[in-house]
TORPA-4810 file (N, C-alpha, C, O; in nm, 3 decimals):
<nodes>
NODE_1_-5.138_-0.843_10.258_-5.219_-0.887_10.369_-5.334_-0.787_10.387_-5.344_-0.665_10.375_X
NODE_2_-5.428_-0.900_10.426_-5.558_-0.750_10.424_-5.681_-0.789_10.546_-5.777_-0.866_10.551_X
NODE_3_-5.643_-0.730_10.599_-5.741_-0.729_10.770_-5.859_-0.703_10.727_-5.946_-0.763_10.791_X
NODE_4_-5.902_-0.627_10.630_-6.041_-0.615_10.605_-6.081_-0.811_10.580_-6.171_-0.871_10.639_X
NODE_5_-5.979_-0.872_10.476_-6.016_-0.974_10.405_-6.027_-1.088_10.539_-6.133_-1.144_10.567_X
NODE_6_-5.906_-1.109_10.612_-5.952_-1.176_10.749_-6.038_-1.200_10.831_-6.063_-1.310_10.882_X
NODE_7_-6.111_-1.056_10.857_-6.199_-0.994_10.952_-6.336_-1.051_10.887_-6.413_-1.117_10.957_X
NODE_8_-6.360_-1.024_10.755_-6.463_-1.026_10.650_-6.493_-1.217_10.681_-6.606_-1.243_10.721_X
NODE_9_-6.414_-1.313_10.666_-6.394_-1.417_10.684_-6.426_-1.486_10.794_-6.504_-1.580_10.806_X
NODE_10_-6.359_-1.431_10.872_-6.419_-1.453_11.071_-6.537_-1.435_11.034_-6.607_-1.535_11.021_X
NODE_11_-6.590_-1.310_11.007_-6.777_-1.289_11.036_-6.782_-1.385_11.007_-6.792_-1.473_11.093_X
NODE_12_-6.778_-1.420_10.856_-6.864_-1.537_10.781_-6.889_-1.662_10.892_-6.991_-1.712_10.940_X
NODE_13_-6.793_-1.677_10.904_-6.712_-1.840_10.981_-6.831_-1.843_11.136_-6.877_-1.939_11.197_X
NODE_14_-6.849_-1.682_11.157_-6.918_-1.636_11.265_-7.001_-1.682_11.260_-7.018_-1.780_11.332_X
NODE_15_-7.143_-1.620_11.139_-7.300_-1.619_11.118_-7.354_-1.692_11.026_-7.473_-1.692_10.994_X
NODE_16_-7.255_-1.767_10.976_-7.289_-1.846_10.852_-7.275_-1.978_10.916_-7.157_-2.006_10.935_X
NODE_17_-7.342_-2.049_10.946_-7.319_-2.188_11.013_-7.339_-2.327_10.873_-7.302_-2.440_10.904_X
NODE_18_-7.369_-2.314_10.796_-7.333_-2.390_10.695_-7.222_-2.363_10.598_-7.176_-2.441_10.514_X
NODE_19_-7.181_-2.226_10.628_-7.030_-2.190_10.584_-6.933_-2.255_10.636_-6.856_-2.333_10.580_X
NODE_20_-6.937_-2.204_10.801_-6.883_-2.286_10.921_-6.854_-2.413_10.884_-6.735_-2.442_10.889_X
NODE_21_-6.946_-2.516_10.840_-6.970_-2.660_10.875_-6.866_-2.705_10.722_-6.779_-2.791_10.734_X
NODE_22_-6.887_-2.647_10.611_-6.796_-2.659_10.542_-6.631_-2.648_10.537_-6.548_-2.719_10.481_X
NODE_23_-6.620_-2.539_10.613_-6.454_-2.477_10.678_-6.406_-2.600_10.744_-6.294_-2.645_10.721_X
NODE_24_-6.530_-2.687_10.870_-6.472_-2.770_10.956_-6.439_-2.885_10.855_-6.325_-2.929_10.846_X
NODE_25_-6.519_-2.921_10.797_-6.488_-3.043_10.658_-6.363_-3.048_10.545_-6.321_-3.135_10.469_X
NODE_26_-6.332_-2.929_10.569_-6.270_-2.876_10.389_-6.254_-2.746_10.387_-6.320_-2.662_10.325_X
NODE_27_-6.136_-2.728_10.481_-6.123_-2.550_10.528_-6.065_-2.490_10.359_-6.114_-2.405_10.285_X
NODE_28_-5.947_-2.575_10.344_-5.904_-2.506_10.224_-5.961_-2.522_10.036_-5.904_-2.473_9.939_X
NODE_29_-6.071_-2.594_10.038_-6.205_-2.578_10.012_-6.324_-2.479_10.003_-6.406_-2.451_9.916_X
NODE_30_-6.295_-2.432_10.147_-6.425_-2.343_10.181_-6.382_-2.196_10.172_-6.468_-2.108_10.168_X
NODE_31_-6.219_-2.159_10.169_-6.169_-2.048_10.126_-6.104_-2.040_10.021_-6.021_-1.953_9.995_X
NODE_32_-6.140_-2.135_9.948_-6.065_-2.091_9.769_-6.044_-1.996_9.722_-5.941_-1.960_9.665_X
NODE_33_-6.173_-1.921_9.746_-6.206_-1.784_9.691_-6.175_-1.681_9.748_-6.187_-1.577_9.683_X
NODE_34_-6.134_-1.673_9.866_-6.137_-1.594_10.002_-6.010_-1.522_9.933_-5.916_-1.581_9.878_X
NODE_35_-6.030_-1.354_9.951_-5.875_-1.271_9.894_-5.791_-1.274_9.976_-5.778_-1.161_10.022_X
NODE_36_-5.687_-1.382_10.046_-5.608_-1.429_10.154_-5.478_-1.412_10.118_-5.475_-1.461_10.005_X
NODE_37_-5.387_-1.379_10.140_-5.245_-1.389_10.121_-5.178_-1.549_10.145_-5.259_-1.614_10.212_X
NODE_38_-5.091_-1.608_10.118_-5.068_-1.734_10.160_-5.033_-1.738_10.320_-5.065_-1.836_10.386_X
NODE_39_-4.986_-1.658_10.363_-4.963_-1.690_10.495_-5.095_-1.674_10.606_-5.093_-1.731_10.715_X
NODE_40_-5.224_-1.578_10.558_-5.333_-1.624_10.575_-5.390_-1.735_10.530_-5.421_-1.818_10.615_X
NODE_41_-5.412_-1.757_10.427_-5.425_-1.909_10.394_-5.388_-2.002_10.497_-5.456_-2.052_10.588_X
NODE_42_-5.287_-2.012_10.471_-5.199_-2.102_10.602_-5.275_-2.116_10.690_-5.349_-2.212_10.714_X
NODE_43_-5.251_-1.956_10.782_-5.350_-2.005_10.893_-5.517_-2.067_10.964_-5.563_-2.126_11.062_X
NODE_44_-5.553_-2.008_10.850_-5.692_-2.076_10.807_-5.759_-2.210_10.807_-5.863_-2.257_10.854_X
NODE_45_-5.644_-2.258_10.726_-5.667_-2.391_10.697_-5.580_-2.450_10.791_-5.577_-2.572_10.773_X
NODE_46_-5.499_-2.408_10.895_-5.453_-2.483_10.988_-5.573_-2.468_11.149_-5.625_-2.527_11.244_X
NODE_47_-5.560_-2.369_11.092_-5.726_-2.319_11.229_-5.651_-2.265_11.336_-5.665_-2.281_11.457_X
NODE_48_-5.552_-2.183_11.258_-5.463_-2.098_11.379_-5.487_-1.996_11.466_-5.392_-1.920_11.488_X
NODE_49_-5.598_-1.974_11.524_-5.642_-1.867_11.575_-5.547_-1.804_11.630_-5.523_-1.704_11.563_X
NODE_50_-5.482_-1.812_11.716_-5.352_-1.716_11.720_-5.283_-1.673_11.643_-5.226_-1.574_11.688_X
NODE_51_-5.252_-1.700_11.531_-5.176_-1.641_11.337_-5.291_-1.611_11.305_-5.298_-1.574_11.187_X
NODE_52_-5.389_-1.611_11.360_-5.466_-1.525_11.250_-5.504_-1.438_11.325_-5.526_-1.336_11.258_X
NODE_53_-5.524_-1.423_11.428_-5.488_-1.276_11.581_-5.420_-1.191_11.480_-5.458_-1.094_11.414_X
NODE_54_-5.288_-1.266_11.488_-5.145_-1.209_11.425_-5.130_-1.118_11.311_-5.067_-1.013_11.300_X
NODE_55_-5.209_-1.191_11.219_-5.229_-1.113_11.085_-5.372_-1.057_11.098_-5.437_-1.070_10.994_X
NODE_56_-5.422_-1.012_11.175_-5.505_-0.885_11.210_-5.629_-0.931_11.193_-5.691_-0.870_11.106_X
NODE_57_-5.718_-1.062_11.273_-5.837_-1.107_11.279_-5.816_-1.020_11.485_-5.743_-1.022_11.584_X
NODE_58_-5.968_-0.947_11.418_-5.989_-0.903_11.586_-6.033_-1.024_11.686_-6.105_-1.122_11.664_X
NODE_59_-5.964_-0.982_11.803_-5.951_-1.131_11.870_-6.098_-1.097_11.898_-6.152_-1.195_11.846_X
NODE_60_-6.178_-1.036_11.937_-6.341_-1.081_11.980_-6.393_-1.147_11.865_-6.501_-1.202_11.890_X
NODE_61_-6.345_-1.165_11.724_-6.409_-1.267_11.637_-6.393_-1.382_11.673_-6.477_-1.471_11.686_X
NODE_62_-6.248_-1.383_11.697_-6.152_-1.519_11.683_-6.171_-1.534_11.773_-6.100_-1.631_11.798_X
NODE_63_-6.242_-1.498_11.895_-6.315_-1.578_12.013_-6.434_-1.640_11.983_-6.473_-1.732_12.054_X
NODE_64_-6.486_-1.609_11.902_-6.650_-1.622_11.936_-6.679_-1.680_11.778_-6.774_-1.649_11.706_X
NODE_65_-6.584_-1.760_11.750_-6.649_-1.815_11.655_-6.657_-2.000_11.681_-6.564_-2.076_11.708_X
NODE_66_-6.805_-2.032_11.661_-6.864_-2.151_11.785_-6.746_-2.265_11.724_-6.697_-2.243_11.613_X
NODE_67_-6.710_-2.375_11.794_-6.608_-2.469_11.761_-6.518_-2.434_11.698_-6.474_-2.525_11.627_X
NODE_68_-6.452_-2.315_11.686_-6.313_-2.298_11.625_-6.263_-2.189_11.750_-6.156_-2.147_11.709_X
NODE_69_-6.282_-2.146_11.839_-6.227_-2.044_11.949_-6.105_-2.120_12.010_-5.999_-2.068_12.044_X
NODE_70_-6.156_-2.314_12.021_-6.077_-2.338_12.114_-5.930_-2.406_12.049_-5.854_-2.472_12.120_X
NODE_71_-5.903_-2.379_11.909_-5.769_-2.418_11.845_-5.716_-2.300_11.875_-5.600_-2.275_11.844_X
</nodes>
């Protein structure tokens, strides 16, 4: 598991709004590449913001990232 790799991901999901728009379409798609463990994975592509709190996304990302804060 790697909090850098989570954290790194949030930004994206953050400032990248055609990144974003892909994640909302085709999350597990849009992190193929992403260095995720499966149980990150998981949460990702479920849009678990709380499991991904969990596995060490700082919650001021996982707030403030536009249309995904409120899963």
């Amino acid at each position: 598991m790697s909090r850098y790799a989570v954290n790194s991901l949030l930004y994206r999901l953050k400032k990248d709004a055609a990144f974003r728009a892909r994640f909302v379409t085709d999350p597990a798609a849009a992190i193929a590449d992403a260095d995720l463990s499966d149980a990150e994975r998981a949460a990702f592509v479920a849009r678990d913001m709380r499991r991904i709190n969990e596995l060490g996304g700082y919650l001021h990302l996982v707030m403030s990232i536009p249309g995904l804060a409120g899963h």
